[in-house]
The first five atom37 places (N, CA, C, CB, O) and aatype in JSON, in Angstrom:
{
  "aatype": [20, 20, 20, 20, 20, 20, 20, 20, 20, 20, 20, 20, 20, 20, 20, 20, 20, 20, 20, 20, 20, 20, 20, 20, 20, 20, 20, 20, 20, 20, 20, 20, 20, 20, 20, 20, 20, 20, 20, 20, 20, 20, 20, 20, 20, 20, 20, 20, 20, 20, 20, 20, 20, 20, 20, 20, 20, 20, 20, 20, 20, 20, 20, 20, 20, 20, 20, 20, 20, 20, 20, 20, 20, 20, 20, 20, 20, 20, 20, 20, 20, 20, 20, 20, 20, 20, 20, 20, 20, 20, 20, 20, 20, 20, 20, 20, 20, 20, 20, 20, 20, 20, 20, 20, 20, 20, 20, 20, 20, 20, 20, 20, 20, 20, 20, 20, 20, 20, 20, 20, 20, 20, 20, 20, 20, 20, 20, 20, 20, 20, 20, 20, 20, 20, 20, 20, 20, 20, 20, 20],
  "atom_mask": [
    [1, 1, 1, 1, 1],
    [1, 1, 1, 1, 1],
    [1, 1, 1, 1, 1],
    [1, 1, 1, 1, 1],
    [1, 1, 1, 1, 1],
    [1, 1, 1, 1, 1],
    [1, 1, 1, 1, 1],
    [1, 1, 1, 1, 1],
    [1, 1, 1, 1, 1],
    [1, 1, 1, 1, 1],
    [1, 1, 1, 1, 1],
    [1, 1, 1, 1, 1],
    [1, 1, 1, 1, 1],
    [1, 1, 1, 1, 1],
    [1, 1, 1, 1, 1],
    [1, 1, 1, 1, 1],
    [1, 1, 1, 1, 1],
    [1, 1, 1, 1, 1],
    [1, 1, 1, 1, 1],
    [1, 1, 1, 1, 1],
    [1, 1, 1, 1, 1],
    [1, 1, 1, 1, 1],
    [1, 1, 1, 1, 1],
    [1, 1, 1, 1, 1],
    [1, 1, 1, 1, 1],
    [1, 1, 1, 1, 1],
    [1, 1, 1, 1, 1],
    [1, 1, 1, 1, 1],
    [1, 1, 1, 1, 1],
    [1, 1, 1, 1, 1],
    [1, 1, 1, 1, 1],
    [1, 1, 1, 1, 1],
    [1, 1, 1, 1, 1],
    [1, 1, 1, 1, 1],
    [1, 1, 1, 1, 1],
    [1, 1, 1, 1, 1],
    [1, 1, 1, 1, 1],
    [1, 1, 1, 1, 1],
    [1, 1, 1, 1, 1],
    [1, 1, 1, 1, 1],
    [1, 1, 1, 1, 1],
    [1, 1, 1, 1, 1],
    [1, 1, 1, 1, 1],
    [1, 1, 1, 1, 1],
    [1, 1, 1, 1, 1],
    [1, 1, 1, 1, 1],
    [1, 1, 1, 1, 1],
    [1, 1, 1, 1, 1],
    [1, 1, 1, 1, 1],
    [1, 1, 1, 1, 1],
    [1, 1, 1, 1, 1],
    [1, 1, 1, 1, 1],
    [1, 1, 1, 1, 1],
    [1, 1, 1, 1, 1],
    [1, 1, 1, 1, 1],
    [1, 1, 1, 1, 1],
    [1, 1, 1, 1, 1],
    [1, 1, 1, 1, 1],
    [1, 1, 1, 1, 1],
    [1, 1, 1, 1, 1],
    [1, 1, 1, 1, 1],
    [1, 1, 1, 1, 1],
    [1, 1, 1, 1, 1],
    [1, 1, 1, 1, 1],
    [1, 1, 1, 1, 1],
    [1, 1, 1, 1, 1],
    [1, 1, 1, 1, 1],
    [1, 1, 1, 1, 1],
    [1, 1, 1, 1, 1],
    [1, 1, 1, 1, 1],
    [1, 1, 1, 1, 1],
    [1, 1, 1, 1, 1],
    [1, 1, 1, 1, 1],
    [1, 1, 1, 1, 1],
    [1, 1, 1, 1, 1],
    [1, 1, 1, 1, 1],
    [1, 1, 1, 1, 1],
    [1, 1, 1, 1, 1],
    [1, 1, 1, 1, 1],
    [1, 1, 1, 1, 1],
    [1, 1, 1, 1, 1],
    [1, 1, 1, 1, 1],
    [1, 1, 1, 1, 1],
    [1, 1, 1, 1, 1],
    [1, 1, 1, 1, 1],
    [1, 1, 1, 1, 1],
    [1, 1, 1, 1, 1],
    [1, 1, 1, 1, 1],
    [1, 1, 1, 1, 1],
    [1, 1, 1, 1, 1],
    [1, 1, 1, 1, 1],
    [1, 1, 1, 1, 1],
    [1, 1, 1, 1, 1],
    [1, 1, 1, 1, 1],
    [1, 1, 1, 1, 1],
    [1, 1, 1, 1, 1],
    [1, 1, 1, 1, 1],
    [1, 1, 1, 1, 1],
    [1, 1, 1, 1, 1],
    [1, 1, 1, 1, 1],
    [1, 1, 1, 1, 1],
    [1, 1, 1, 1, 1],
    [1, 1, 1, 1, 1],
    [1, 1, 1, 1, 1],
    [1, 1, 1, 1, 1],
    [1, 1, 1, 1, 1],
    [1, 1, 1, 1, 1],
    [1, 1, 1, 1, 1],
    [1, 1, 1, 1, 1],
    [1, 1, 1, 1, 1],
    [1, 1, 1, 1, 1],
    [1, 1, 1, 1, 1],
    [1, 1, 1, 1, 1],
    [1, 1, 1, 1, 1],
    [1, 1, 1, 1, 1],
    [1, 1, 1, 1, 1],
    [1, 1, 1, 1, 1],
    [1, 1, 1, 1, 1],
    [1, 1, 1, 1, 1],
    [1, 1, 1, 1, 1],
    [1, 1, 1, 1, 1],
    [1, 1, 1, 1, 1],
    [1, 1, 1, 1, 1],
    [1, 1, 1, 1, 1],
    [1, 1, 1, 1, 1],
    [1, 1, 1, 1, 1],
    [1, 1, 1, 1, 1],
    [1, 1, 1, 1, 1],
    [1, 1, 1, 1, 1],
    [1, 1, 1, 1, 1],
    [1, 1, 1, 1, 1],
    [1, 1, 1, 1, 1],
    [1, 1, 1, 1, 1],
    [1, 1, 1, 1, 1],
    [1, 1, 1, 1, 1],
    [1, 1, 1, 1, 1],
    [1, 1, 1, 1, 1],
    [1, 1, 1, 1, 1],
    [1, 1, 1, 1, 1],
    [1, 1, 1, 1, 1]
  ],
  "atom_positions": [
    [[70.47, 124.43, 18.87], [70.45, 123.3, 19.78], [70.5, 122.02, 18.96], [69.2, 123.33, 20.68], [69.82, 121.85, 17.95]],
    [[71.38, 121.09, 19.5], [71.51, 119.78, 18.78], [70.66, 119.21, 19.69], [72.97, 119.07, 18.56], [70.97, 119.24, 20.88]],
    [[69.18, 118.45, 19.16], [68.49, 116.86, 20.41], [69.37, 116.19, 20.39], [67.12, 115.68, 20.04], [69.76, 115.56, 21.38]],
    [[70.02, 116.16, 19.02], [70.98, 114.4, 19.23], [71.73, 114.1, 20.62], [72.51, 114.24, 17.99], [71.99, 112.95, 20.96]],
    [[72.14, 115.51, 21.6], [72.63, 115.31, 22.93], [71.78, 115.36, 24.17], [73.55, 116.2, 23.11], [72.29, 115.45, 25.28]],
    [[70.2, 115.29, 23.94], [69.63, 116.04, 24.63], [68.57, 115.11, 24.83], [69.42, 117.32, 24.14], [68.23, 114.54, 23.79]],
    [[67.78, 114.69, 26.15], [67.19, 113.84, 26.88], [65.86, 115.08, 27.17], [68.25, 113.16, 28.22], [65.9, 116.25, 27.56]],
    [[64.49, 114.0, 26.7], [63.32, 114.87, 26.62], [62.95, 115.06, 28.41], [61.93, 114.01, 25.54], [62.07, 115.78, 28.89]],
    [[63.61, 114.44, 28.94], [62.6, 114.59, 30.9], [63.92, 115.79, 30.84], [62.69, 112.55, 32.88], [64.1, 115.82, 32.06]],
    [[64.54, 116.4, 30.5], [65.39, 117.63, 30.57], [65.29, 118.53, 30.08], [66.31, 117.62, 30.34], [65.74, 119.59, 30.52]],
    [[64.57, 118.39, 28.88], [63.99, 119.8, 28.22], [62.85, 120.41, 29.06], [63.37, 119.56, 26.66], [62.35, 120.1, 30.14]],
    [[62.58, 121.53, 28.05], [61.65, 122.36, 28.74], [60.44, 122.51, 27.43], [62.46, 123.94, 29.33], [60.76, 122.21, 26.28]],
    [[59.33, 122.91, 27.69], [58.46, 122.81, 26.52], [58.59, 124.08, 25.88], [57.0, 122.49, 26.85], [58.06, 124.03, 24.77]],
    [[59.26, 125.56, 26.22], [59.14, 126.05, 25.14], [60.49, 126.08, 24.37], [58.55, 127.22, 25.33], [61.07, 127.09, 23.97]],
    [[60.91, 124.73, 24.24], [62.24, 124.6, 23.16], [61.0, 124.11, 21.99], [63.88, 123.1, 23.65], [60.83, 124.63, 20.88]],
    [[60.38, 123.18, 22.49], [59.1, 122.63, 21.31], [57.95, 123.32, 21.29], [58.52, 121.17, 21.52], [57.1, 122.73, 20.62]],
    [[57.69, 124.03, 21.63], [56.56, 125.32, 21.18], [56.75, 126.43, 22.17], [54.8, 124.85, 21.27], [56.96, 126.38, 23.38]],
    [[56.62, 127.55, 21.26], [56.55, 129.03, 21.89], [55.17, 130.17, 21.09], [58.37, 129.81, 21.54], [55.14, 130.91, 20.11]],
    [[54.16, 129.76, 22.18], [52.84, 130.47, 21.26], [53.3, 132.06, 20.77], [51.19, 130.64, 22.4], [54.24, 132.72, 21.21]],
    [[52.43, 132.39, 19.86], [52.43, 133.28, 18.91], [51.27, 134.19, 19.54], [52.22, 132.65, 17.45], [51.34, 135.39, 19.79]],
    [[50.18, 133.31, 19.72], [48.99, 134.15, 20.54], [48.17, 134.34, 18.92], [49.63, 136.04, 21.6], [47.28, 135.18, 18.88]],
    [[48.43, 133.67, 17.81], [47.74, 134.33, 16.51], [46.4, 133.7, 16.84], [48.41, 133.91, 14.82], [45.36, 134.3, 16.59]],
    [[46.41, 132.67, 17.32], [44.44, 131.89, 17.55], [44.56, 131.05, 16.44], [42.64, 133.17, 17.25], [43.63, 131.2, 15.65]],
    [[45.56, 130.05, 16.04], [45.21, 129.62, 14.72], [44.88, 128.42, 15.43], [46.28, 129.63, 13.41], [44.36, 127.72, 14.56]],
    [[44.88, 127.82, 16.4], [44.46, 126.17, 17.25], [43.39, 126.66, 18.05], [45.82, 125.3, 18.45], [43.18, 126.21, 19.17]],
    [[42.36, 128.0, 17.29], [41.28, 128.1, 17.98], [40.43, 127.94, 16.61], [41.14, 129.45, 18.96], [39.23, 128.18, 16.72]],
    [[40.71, 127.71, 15.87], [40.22, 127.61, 14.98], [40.01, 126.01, 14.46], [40.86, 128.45, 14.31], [41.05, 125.38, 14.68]],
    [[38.99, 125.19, 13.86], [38.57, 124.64, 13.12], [39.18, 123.41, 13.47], [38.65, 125.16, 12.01], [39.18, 123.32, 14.7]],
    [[39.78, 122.26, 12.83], [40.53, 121.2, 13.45], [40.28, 120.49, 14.42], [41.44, 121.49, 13.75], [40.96, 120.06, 15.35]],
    [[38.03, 120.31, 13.8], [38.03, 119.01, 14.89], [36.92, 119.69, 16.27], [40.09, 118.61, 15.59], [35.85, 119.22, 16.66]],
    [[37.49, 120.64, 16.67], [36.6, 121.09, 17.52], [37.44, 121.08, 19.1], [35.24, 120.11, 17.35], [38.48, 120.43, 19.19]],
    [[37.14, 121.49, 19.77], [37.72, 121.27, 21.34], [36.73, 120.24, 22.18], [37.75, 122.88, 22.25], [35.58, 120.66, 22.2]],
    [[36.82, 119.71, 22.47], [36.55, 118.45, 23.47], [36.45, 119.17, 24.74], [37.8, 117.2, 23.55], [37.33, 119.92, 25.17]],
    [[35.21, 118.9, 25.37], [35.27, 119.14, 26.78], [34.57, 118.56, 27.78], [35.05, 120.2, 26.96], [33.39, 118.22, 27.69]],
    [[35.39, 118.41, 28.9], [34.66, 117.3, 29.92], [33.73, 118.11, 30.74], [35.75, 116.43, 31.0], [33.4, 119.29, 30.67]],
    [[33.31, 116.83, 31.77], [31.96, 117.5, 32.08], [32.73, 118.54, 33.23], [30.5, 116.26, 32.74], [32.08, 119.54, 33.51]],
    [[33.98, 118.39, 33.9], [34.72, 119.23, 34.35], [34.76, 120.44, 34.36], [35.44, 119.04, 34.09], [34.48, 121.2, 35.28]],
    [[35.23, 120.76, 32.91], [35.38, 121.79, 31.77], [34.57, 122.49, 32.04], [35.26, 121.48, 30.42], [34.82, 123.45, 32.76]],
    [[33.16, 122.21, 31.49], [31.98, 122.81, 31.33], [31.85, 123.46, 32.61], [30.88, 121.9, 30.95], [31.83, 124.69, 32.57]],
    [[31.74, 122.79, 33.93], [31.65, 122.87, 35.38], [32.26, 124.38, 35.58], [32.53, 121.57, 36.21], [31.66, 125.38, 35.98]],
    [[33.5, 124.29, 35.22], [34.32, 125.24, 35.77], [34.02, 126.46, 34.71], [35.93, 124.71, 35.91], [33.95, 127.56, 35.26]],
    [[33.84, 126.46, 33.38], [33.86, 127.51, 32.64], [32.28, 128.49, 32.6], [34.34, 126.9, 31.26], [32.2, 129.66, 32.22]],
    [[31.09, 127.59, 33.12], [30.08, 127.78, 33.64], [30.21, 129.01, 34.73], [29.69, 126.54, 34.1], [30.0, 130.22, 34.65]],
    [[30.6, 128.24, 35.66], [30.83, 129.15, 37.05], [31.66, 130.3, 36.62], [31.68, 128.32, 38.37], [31.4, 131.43, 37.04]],
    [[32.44, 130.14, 35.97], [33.18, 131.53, 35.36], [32.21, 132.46, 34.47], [34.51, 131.09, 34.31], [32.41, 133.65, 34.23]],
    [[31.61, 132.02, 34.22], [30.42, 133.11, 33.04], [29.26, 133.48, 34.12], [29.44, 131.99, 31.31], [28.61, 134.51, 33.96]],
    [[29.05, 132.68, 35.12], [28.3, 132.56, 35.8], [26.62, 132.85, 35.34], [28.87, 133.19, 36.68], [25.91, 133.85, 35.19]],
    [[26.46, 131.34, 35.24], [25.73, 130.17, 34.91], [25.98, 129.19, 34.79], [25.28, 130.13, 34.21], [27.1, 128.76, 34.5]],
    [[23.96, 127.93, 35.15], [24.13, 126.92, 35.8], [25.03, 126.19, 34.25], [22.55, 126.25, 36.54], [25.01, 126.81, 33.19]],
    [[25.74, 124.87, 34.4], [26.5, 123.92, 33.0], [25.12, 123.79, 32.65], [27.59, 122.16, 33.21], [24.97, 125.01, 32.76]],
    [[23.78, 123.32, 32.27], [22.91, 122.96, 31.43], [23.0, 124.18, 30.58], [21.59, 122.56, 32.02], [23.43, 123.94, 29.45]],
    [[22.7, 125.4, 30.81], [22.58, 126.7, 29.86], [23.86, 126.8, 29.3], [22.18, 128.13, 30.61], [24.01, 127.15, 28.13]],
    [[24.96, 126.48, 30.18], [26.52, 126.38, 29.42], [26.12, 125.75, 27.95], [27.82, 125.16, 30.37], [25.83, 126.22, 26.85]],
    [[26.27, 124.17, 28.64], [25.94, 123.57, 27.49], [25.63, 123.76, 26.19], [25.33, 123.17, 27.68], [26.31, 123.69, 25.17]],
    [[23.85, 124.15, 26.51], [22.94, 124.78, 25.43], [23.27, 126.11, 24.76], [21.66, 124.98, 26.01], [22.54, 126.61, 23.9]],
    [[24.42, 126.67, 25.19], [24.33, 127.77, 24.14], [25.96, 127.74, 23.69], [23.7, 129.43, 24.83], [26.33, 128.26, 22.64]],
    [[26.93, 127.05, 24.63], [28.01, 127.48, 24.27], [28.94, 125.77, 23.4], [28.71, 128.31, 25.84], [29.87, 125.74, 22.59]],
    [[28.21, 124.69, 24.0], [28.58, 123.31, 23.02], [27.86, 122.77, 21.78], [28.5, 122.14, 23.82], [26.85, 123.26, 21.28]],
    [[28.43, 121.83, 21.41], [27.71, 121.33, 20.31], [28.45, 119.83, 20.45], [27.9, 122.27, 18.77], [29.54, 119.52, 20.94]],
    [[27.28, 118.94, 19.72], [27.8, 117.3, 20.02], [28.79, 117.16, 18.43], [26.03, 115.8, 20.15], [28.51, 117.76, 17.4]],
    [[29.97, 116.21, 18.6], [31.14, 115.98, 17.96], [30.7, 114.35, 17.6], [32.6, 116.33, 18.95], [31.82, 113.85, 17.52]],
    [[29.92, 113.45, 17.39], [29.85, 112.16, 17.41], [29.35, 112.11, 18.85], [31.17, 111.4, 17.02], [28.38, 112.81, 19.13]],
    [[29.95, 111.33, 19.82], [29.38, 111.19, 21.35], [30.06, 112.35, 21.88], [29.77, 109.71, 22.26], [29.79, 112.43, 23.08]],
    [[30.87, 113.35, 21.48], [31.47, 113.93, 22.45], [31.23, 115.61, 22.46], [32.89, 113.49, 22.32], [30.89, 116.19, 21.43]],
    [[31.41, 116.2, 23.53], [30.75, 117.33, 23.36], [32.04, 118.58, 23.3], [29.58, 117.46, 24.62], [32.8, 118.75, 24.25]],
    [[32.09, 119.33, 22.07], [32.9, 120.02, 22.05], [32.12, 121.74, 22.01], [33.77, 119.46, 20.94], [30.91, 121.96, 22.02]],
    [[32.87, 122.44, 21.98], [33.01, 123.91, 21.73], [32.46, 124.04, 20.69], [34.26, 124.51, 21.67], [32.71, 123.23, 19.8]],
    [[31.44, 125.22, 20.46], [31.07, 125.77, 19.19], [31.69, 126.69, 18.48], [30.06, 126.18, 19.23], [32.61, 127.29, 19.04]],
    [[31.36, 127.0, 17.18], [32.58, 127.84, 16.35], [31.76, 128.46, 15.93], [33.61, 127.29, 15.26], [30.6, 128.06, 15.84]],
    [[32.24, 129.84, 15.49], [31.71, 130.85, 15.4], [31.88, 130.59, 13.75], [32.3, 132.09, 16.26], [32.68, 129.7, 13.47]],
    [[31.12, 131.37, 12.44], [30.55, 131.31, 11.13], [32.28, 130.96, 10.91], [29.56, 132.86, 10.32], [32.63, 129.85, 10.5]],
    [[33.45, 132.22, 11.29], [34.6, 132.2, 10.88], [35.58, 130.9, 10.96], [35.04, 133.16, 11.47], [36.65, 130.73, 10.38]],
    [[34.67, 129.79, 12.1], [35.41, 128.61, 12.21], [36.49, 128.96, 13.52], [36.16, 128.25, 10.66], [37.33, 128.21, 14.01]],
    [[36.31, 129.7, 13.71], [36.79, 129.62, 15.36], [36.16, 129.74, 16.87], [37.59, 130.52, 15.47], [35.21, 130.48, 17.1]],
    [[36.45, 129.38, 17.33], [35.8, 129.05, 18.85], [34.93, 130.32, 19.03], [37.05, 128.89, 20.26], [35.06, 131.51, 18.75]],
    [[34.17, 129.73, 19.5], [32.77, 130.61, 20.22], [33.91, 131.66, 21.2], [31.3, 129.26, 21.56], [33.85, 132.82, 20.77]],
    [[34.52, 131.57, 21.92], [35.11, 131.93, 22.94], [36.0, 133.22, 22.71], [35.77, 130.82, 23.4], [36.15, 134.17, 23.48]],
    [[36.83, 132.89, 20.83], [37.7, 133.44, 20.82], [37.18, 135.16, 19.96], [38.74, 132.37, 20.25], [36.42, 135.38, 19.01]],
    [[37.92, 135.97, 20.72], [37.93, 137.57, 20.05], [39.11, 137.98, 19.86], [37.3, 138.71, 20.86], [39.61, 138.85, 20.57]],
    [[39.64, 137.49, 18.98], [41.45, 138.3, 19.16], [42.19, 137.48, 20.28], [41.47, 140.3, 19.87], [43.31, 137.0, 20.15]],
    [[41.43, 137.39, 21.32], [42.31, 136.49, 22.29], [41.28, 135.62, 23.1], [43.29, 137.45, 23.39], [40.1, 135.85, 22.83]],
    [[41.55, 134.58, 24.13], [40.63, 134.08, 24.34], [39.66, 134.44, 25.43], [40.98, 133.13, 24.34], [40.23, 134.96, 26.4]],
    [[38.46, 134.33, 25.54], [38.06, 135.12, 26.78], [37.52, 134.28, 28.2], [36.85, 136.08, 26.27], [36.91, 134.6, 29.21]],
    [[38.0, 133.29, 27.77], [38.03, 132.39, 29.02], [39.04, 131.74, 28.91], [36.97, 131.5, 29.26], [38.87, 130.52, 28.8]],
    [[40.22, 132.16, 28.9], [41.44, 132.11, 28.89], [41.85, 131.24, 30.47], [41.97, 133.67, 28.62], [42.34, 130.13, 30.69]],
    [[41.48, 132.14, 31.21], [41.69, 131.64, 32.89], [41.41, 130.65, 33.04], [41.01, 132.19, 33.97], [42.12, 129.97, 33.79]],
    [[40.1, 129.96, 32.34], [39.37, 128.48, 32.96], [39.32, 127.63, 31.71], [37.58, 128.64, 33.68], [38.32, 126.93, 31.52]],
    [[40.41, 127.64, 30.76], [40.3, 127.38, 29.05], [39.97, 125.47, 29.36], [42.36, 127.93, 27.83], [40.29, 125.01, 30.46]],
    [[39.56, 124.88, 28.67], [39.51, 123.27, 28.53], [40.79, 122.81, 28.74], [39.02, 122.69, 27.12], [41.71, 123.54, 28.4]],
    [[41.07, 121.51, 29.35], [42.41, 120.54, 29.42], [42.68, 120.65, 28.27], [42.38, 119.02, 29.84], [43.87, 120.93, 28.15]],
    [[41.94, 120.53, 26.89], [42.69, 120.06, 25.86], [43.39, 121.66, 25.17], [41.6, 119.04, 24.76], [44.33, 121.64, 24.38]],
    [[42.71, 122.97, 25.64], [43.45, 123.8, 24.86], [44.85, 124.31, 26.0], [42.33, 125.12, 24.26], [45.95, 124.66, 25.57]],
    [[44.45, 124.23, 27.58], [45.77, 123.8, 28.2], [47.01, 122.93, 27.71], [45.41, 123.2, 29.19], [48.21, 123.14, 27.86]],
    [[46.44, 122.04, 27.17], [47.46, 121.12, 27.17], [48.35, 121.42, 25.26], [46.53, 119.31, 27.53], [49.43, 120.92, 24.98]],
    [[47.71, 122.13, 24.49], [48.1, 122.34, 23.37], [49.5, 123.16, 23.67], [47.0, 122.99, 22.55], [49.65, 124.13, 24.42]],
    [[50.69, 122.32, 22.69], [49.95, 121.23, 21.8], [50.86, 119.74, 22.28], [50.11, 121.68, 19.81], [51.53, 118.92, 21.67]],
    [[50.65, 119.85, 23.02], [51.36, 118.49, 23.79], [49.87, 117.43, 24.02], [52.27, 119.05, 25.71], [49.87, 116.79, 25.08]],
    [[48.93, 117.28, 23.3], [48.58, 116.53, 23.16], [48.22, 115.19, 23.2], [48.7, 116.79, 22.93], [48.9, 114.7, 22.3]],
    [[47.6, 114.35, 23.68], [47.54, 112.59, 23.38], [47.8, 112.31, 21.79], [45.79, 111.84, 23.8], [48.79, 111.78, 21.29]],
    [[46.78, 112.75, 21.22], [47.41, 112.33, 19.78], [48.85, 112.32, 19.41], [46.91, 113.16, 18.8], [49.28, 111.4, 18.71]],
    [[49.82, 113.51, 19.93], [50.88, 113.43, 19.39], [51.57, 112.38, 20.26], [51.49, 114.71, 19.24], [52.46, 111.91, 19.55]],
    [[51.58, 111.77, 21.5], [51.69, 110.7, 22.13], [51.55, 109.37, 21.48], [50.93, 110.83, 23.0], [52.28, 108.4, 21.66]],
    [[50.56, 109.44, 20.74], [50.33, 107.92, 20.24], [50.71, 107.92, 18.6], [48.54, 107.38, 20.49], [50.72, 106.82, 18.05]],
    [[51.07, 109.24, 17.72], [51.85, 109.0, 16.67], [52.5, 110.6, 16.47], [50.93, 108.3, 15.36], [51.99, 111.52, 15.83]],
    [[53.4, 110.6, 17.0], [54.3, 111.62, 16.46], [54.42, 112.41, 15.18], [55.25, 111.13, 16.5], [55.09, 113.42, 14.93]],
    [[53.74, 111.83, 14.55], [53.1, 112.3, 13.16], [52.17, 113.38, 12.81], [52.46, 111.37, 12.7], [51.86, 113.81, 11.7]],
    [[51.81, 113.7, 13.91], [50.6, 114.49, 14.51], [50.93, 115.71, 14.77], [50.05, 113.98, 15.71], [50.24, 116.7, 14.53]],
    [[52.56, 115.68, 15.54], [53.39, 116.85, 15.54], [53.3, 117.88, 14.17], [54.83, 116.29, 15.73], [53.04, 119.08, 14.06]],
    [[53.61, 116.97, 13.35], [54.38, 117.63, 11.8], [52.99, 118.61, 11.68], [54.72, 116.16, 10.01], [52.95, 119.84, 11.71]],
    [[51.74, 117.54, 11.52], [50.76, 118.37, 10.88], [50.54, 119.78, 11.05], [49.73, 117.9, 11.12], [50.49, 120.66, 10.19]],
    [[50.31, 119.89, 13.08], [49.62, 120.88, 13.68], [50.79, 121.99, 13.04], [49.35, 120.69, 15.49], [50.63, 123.13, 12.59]],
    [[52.16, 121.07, 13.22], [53.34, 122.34, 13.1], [52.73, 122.97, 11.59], [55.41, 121.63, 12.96], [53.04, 124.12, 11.26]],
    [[51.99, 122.26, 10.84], [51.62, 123.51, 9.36], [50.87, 123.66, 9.26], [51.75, 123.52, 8.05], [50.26, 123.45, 8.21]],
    [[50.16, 124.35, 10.81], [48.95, 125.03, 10.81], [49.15, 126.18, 11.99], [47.69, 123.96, 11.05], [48.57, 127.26, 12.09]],
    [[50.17, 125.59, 12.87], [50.68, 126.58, 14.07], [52.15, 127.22, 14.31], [50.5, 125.83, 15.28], [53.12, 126.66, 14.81]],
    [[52.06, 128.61, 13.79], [53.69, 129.17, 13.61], [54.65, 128.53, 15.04], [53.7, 131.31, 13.65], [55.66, 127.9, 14.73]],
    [[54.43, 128.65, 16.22], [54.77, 128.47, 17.73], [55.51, 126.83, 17.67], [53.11, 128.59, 18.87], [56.48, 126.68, 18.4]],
    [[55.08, 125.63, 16.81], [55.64, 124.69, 16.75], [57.27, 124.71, 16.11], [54.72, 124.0, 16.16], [57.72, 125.36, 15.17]],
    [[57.74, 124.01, 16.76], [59.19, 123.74, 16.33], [59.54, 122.39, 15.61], [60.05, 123.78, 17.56], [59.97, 121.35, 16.1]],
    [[59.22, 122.71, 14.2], [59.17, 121.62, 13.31], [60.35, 120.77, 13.27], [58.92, 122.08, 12.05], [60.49, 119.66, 12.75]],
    [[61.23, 121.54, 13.98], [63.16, 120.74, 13.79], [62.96, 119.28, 14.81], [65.01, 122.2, 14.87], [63.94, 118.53, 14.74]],
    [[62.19, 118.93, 15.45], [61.84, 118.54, 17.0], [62.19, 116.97, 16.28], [59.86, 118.98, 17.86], [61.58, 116.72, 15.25]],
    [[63.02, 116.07, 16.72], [63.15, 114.59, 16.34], [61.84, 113.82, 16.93], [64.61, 113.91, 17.0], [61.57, 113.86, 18.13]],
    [[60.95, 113.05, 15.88], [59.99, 112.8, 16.09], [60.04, 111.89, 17.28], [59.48, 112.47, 15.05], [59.19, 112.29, 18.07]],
    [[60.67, 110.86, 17.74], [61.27, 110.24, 19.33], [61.03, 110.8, 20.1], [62.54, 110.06, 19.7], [60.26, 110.48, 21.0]],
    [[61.93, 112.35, 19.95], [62.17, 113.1, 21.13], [60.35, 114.21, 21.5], [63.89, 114.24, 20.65], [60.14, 114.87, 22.52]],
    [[59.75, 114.11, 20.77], [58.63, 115.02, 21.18], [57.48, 114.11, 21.54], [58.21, 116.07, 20.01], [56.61, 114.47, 22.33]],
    [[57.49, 112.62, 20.78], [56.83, 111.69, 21.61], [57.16, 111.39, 23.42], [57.12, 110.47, 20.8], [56.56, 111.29, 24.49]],
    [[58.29, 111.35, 22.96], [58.45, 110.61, 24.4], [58.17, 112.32, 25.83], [60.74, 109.64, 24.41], [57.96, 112.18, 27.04]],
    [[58.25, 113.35, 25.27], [58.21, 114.43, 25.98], [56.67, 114.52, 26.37], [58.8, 115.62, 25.2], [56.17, 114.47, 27.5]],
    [[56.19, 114.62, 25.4], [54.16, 114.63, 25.37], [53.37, 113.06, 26.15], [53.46, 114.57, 23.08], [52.21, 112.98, 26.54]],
    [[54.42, 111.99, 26.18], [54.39, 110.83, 27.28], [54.13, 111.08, 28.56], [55.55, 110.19, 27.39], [53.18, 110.87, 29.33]],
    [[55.58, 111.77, 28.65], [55.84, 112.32, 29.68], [54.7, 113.29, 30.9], [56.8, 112.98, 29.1], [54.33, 113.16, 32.06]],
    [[54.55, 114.04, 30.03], [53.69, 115.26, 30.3], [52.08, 114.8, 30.21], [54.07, 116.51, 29.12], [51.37, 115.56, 30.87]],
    [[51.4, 113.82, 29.59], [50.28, 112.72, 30.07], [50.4, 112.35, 31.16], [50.18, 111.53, 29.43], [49.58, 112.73, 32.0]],
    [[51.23, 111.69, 31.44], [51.64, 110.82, 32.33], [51.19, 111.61, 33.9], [53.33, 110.51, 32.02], [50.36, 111.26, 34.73]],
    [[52.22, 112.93, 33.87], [51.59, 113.6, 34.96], [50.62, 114.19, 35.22], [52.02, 114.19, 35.28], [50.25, 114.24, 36.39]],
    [[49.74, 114.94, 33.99], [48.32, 114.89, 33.7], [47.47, 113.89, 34.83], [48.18, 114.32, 32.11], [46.74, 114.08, 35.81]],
    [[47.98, 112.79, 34.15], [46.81, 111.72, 34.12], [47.13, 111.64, 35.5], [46.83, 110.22, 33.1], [46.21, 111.08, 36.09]],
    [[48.23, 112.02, 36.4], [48.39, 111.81, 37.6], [47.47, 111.66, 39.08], [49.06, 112.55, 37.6], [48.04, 111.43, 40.14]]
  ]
}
């Protein structure tokens, strides 16, 4: 595929990523972020009240409350695959289309040499303005 002919509200996202399923963006890199949403819904899925969520399954990031990691540096959650997969956080939904890669395209390159599923060929323009895009209706 040439981008040079190709308009990002026309693509599709797995031209720019096609997961692998290896768990390597469950791993380490910061931590997962989760709203009080998140918690809400992944709670009721384990079934229990979000305070015990909280207390056994987050940990504070600066002000923000992310996912805990297991000794290996990957998510509390993850065994080979994820086990709250069904009710996973916005931010591992949204991987790896991201805000960060929204506000510097630069962000792309990295994750791409840490995650086989990224498509490193991607014109840095064209995967900004796609991950815009895809906020945009998010945030809808």
């Amino acid at each position: 595929m040439t981008f040079e002919t190709e308009t990002p509200a026309l693509l599709r996202a797995d031209v720019f990523f096609q997961c692998r399923r290896c768990g390597d963006c469950c791993r380490g890199y910061g931590g997962t972020v989760v709203s009080a949403e998140d918690i809400t819904v992944m709670a009721d899925f384990m079934g229990m009240p979000p305070g015990r969520f909280i207390r056994r399954y987050c940990v504070w990031s600066g002000r923000r409350q992310v996912l805990a990691q297991q000794a290996s540096g990957y998510c509390v959650f993850w065994d080979g695959l994820c086990r709250i997969h069904a009710v996973k956080p916005r931010m591992c939904r949204q991987w790896p289309f991201i805000r960060s890669v929204a506000v510097d395209p630069a962000n792309w390159q990295a994750m791409a040499s840490m995650c086989p599923g990224i498509n490193r060929d991607v014109p840095a323009s064209m995967i900004q303005a796609f991950v815009q895009r895809l906020q945009a209706a998010a945030d809808a």
